[in-house]
VEXDREN-2710 file (C-alpha; in Angstrom, 1 decimal):
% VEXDREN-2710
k/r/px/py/pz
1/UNK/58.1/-137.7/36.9
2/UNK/61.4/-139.4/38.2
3/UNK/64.6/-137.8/36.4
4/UNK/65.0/-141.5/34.9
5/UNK/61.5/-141.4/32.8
6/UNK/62.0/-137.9/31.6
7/UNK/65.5/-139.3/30.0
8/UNK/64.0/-142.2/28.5
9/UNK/61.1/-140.2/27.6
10/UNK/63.8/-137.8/25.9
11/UNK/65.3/-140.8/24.4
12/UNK/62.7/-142.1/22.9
13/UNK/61.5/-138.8/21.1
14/UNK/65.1/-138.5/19.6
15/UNK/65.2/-142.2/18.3
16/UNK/61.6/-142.7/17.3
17/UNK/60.9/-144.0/13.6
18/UNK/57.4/-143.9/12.3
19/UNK/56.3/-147.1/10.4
20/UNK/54.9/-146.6/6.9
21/UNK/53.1/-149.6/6.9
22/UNK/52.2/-152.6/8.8
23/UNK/51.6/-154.8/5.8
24/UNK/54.2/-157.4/5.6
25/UNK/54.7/-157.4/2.0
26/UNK/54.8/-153.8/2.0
27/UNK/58.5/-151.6/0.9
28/UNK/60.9/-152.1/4.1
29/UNK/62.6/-148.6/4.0
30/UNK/61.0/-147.3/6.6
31/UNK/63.1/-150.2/9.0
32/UNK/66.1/-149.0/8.0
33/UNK/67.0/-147.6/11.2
34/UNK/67.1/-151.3/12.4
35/UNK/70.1/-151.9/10.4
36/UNK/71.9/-149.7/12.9
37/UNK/70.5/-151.6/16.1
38/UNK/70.7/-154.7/14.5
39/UNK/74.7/-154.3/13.7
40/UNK/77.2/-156.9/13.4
41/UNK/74.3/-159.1/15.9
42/UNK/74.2/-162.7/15.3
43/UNK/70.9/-163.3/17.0
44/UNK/68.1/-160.4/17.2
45/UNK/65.5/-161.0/19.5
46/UNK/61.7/-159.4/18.2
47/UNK/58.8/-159.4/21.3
48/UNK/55.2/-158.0/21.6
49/UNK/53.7/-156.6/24.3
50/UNK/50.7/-158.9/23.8
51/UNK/50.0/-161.9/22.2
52/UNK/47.6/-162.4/19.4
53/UNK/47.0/-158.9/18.2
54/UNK/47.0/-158.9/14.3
55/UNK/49.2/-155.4/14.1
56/UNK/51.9/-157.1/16.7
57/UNK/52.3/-159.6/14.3
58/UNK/52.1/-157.9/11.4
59/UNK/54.8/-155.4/12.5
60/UNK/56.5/-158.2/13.6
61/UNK/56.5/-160.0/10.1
62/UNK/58.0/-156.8/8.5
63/UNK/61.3/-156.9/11.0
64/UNK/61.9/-160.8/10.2
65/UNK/61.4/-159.7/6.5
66/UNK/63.8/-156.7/6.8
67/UNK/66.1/-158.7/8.5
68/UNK/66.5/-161.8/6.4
69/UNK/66.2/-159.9/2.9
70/UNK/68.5/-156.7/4.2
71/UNK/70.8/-157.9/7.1
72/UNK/71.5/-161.4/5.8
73/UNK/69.7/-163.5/8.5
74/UNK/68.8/-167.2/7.5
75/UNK/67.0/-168.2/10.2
76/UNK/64.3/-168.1/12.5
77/UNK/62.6/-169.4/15.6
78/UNK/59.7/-168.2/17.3
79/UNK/57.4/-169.4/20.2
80/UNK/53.9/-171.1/20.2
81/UNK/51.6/-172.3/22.9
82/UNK/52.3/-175.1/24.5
83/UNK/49.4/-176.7/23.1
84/UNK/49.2/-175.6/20.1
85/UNK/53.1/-177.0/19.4
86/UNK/51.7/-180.5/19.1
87/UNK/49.7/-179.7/15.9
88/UNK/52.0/-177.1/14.4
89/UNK/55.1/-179.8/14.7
90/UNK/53.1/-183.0/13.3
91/UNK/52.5/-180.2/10.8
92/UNK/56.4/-179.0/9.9
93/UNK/57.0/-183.3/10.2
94/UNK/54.5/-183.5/6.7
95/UNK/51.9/-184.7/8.4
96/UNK/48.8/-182.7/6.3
97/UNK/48.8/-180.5/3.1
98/UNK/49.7/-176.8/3.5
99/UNK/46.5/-175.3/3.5
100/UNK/46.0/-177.5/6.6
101/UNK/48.0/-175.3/9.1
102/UNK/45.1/-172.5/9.3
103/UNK/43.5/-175.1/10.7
104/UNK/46.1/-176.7/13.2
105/UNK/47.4/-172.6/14.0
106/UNK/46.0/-169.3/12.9
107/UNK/49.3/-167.6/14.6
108/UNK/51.7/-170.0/12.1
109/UNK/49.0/-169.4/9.6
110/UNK/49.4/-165.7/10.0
111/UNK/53.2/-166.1/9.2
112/UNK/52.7/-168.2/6.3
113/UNK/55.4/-171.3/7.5
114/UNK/56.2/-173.6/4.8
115/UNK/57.7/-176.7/4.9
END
């Protein structure tokens, strides 16, 4: 192992915080250490390593829910398929009742988007 991977392995055993949950409606304490990440940040920027794998979302659902309701963020934006854009923005534009969007995106359904 390179001296570089043994420090960020040493890094990331000091600054590792296990999650409590993965439920998105679940208590948000155990993000807390985001709050120090997250700063005075105007933008925060949340990937996955893959897409379409439910605890990826879910875990990713928590840290837009800890950030809006405990660091004051207001907005959001967050990428779709190129494909699947068409249906999700005749979607957002009315077009269809709510319970509709499971049907147009399973992902946007999975984040519970409202118009």
């Amino acid at each position: 192992m390179s001296s570089g991977h043994g420090a960020f392995a040493g890094w990331l055993r000091t600054h590792v915080t296990r999650l409590d949950s993965l439920d998105p409606h679940g208590p948000l304490d155990d993000l807390e250490p985001l709050r120090e990440l997250v700063g005075d940040a105007r933008v925060v920027a949340v990937g996955e390593s893959a897409h379409f794998v439910s605890e990826f979302t879910c875990a990713r659902q928590r840290i837009v829910r800890f950030l809006v309701e405990r660091c004051g963020f207001s907005a959001f934006a967050f990428e779709f398929g190129f494909s699947e854009a068409f249906g999700v923005d005749r979607w957002v534009q009315g077009e269809g009742a709510e319970a509709d969007l499971s049907r147009v995106s399973e992902a946007a359904s999975a984040w519970e988007l409202e118009t």
